[in-house]
C-alpha positions as CSV (number, residue, x, y, z in Angstrom):
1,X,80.2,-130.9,-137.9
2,X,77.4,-132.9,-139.1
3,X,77.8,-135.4,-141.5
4,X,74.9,-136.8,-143.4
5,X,75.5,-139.4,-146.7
6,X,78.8,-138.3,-146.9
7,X,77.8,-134.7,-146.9
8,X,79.3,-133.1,-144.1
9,X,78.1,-129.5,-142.4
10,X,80.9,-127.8,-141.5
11,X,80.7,-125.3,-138.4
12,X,83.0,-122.7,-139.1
13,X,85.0,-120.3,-136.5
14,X,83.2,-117.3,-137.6
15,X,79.7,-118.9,-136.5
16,X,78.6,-120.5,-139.9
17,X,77.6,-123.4,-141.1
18,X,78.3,-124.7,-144.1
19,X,77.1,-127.6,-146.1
20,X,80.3,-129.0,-148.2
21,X,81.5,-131.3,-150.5
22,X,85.5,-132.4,-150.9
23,X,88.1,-131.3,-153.2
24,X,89.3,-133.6,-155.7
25,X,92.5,-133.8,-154.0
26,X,90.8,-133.9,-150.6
27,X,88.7,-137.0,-151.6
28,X,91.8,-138.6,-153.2
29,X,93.9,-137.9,-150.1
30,X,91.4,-138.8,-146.9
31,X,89.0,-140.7,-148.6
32,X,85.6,-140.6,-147.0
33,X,85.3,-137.3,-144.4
34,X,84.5,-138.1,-140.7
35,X,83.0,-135.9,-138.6
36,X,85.4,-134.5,-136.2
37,X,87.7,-134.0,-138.9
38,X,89.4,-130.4,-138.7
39,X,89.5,-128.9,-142.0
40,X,89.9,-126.3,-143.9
41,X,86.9,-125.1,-145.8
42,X,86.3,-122.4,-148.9
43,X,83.0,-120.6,-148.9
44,X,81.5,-121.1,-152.7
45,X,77.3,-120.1,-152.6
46,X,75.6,-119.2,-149.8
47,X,75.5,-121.8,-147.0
48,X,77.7,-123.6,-148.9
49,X,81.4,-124.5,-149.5
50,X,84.5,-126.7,-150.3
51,X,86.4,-128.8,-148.4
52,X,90.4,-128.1,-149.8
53,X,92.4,-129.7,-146.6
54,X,92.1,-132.1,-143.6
55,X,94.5,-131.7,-140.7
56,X,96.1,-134.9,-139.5
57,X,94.2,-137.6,-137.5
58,X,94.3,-139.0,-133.8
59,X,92.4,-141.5,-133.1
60,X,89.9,-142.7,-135.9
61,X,87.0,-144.9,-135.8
62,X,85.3,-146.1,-139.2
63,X,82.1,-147.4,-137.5
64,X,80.5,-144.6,-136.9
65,X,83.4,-142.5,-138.9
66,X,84.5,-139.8,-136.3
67,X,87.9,-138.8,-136.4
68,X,90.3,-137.6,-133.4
69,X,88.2,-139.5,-130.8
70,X,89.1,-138.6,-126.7
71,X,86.4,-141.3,-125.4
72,X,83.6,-143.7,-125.3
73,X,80.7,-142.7,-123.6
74,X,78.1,-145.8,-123.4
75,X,74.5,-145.3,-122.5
76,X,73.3,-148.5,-120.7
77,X,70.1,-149.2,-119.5
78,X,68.7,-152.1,-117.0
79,X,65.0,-150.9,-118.1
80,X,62.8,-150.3,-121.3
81,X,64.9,-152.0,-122.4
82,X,67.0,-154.3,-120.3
83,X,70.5,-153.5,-121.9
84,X,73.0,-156.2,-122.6
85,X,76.2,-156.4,-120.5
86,X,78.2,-158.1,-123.1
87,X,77.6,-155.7,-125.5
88,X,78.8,-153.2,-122.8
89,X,82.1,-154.9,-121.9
90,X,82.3,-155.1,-126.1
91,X,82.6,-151.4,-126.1
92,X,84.7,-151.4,-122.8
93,X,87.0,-153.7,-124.9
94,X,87.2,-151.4,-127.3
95,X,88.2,-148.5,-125.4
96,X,90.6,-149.9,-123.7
97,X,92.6,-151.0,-126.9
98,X,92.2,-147.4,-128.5
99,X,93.6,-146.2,-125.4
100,X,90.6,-143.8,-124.6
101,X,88.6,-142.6,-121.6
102,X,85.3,-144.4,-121.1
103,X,82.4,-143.0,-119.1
104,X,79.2,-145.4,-118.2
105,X,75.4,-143.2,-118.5
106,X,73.8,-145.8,-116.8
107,X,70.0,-144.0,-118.2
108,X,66.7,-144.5,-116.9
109,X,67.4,-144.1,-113.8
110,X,64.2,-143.0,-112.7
111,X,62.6,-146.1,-113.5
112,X,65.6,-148.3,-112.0
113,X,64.7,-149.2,-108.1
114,X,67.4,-148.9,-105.7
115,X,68.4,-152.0,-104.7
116,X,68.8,-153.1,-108.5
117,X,71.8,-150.2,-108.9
118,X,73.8,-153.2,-107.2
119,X,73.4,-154.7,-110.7
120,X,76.9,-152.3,-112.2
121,X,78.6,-152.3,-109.3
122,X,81.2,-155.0,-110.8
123,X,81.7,-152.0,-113.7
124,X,81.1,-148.8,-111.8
125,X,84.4,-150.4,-109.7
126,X,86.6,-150.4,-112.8
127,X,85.5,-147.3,-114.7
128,X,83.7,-143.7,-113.8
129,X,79.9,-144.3,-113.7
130,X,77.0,-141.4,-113.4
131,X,72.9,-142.5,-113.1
132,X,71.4,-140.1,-115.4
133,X,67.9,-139.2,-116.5
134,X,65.9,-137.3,-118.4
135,X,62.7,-137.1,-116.4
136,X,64.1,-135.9,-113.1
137,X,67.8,-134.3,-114.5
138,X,69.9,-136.6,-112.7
139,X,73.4,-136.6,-113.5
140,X,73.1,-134.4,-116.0
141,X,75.4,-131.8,-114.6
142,X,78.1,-134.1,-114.1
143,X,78.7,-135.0,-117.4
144,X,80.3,-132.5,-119.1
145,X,82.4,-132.0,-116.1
146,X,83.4,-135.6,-116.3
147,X,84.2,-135.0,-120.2
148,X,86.1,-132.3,-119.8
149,X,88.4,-131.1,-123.8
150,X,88.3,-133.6,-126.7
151,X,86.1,-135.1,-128.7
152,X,83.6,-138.5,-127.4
153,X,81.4,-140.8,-128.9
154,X,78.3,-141.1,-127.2
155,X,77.1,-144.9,-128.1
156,X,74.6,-147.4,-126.6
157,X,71.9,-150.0,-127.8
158,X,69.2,-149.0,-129.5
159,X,66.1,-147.8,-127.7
160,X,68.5,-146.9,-124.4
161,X,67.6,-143.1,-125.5
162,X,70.6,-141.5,-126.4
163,X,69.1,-138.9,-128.8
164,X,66.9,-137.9,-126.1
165,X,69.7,-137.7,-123.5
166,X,71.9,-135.7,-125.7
167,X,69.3,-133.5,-126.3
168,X,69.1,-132.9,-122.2
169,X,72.4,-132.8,-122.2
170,X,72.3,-129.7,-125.0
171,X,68.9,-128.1,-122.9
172,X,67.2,-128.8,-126.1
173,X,64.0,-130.5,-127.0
174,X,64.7,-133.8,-127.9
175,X,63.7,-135.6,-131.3
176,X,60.4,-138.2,-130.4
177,X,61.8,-141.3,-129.1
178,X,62.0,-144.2,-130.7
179,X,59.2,-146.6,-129.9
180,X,60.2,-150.1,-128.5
181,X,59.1,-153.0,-130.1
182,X,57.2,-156.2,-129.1
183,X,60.5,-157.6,-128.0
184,X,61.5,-154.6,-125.7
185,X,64.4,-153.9,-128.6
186,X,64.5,-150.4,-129.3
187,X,63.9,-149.2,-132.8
188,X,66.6,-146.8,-134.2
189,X,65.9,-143.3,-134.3
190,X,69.3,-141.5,-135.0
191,X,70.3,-141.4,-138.5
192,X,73.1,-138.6,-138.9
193,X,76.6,-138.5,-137.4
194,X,76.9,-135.3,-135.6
195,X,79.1,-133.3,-133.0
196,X,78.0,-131.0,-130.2
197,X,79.4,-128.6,-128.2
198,X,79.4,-129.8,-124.5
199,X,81.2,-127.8,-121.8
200,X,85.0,-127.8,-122.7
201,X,84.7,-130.6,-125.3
202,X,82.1,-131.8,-128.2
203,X,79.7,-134.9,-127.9
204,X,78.9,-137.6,-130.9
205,X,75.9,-138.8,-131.6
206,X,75.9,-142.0,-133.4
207,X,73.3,-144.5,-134.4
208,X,72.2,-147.7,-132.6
209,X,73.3,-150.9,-133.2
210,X,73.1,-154.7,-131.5
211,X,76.3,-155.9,-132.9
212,X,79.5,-155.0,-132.3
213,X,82.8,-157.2,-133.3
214,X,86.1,-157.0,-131.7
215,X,89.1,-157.2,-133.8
216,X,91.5,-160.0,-133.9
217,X,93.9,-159.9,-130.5
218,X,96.3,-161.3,-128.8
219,X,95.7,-163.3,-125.5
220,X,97.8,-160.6,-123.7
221,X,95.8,-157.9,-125.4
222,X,92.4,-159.3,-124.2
223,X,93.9,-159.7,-120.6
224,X,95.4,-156.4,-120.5
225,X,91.8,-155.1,-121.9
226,X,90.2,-156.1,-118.2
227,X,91.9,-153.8,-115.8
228,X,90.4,-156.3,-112.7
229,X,93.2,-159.1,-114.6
230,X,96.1,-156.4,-114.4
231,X,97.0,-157.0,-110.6
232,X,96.7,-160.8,-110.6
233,X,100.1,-162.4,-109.9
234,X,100.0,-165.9,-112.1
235,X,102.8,-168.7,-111.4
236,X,102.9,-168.0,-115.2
237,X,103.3,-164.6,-117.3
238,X,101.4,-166.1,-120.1
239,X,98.4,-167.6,-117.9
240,X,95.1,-167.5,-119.9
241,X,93.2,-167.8,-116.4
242,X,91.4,-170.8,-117.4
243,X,92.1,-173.3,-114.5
244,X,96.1,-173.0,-115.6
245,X,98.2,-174.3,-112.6
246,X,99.0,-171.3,-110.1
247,X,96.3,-169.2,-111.8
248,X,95.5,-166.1,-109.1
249,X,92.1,-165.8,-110.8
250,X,90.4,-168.3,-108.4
251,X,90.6,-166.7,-105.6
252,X,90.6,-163.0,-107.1
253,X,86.6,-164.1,-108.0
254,X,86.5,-165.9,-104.5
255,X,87.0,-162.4,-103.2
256,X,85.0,-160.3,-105.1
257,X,87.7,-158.5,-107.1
258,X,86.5,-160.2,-110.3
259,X,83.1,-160.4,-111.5
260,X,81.0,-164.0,-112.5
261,X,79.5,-162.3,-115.3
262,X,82.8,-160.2,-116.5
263,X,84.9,-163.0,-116.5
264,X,82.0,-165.3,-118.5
265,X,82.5,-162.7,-120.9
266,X,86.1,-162.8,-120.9
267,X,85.8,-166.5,-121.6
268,X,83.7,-165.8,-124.7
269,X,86.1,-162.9,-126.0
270,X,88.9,-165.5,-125.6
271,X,87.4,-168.1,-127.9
272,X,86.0,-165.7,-130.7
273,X,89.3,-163.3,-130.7
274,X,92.7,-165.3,-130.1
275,X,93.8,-167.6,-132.7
């Protein structure tokens, strides 16, 4: 499915394709159609057809709007442009409160010298990690295989080319990529909400963004969203880890098992989520 102003192409399981708009009673039901949505579609005109029902929904994101969502898959990048690690553990967040897979691209690998790989160890510990890239293929076979059924979100910053990883991904020629601006912040190029067939399951593309806010949460959600936190034995079930007497984090950072720069984030998360 391909969804573009609210207009989704539906792929049908003849081999069609057809460009659709919803049922009155559809619209009244769901509301605004996502793509990844299984439905039930009416041929009308050539090419074209009508929405008239919407199977139930798993897991359901409204930004981008795909419905019955498996995974996260986040394109980082530590060149053209340097990526941002909060907005990495933002999406990790995320994942981990949908209860969904995650799976880190790190992209550009190519350009990325070894020794700075180091850099995502402190993630590539918690969660599977492949270096891919376009240029030389790297990685690129393992995905799918990591993906296995169901349905992911690829997402990333702008300018960490996505479009033209999918399209490497699909063995397709990819759309132009986006040029970066003075600031190394890449421009957006993906405008649609689309799904692709990839191996045993289907891929989303979804457009850029630089912002992403996490939902109100409880401190025990927050901790419990930072699998490093989940083995550390506090004197106190409730312990924030922020100097608390009998806190384990200390000397879980002391030896290596929690990140400087995960648990800095963890500290910011903690003021702008729990109230």
């Amino acid at each position: 499915m391909r969804l573009e102003a609210n207009r989704p192409t539906v792929g049908t399981d003849d081999g069609q394709e057809l460009l659709c708009h919803l049922a009155g009673k559809v619209r009244r039901s769901v509301g605004r159609i996502r793509v990844g949505d299984r439905v039930e579609c009416r041929a009308t005109d050539p090419g074209q057809g009508v929405i008239v029902g919407v199977e139930a929904r798993g897991l359901t994101l409204e930004r981008p709007p795909v419905a019955n969502v498996s995974g996260l898959v986040m394109v980082f990048t530590l060149v053209d442009p340097v990526g941002s690690t909060e907005l990495l553990d933002r999406r990790l967040i995320l994942a981990e409160l949908y209860g969904v897979k995650s799976l880190l691209l790190a992209h550009k690998a190519d350009r990325v010298p070894p020794e700075r790989r180091a850099e995502l160890e402190p993630w590539a510990r918690l969660y599977p990690l492949i270096w891919t890239s376009v240029q030389t293929g790297e990685g690129l076979a393992d995905v799918p295989r990591r993906l296995g059924e169901g349905i992911y979100v690829l997402t990333g910053e702008s300018g960490a080319g996505k479009s033209s990883l999918l399209a490497a991904l699909l063995g397709e020629a990819g759309p132009a990529a986006g040029a970066l601006t003075r600031r190394q912040r890449g421009r957006q190029t993906t405008r649609t909400v689309s799904l692709h067939r990839l191996g045993d399951g289907y891929l989303s593309d979804t457009p850029g963004f630089s912002r992403l806010n996490l939902p109100p949460m409880t401190s025990e959600e927050l901790r419990w969203a930072f699998p490093e936190f989940r083995q550390l034995r506090c004197r106190f079930r409730d312990c924030l880890h922020r100097d608390e007497p009998g806190c384990a984090l200390p000397a879980a950072r002391a030896a290596g098992s929690v990140s400087a720069v995960r648990y800095r984030h963890y500290r910011t998360f903690l003021e702008e989520t729990v109230h």
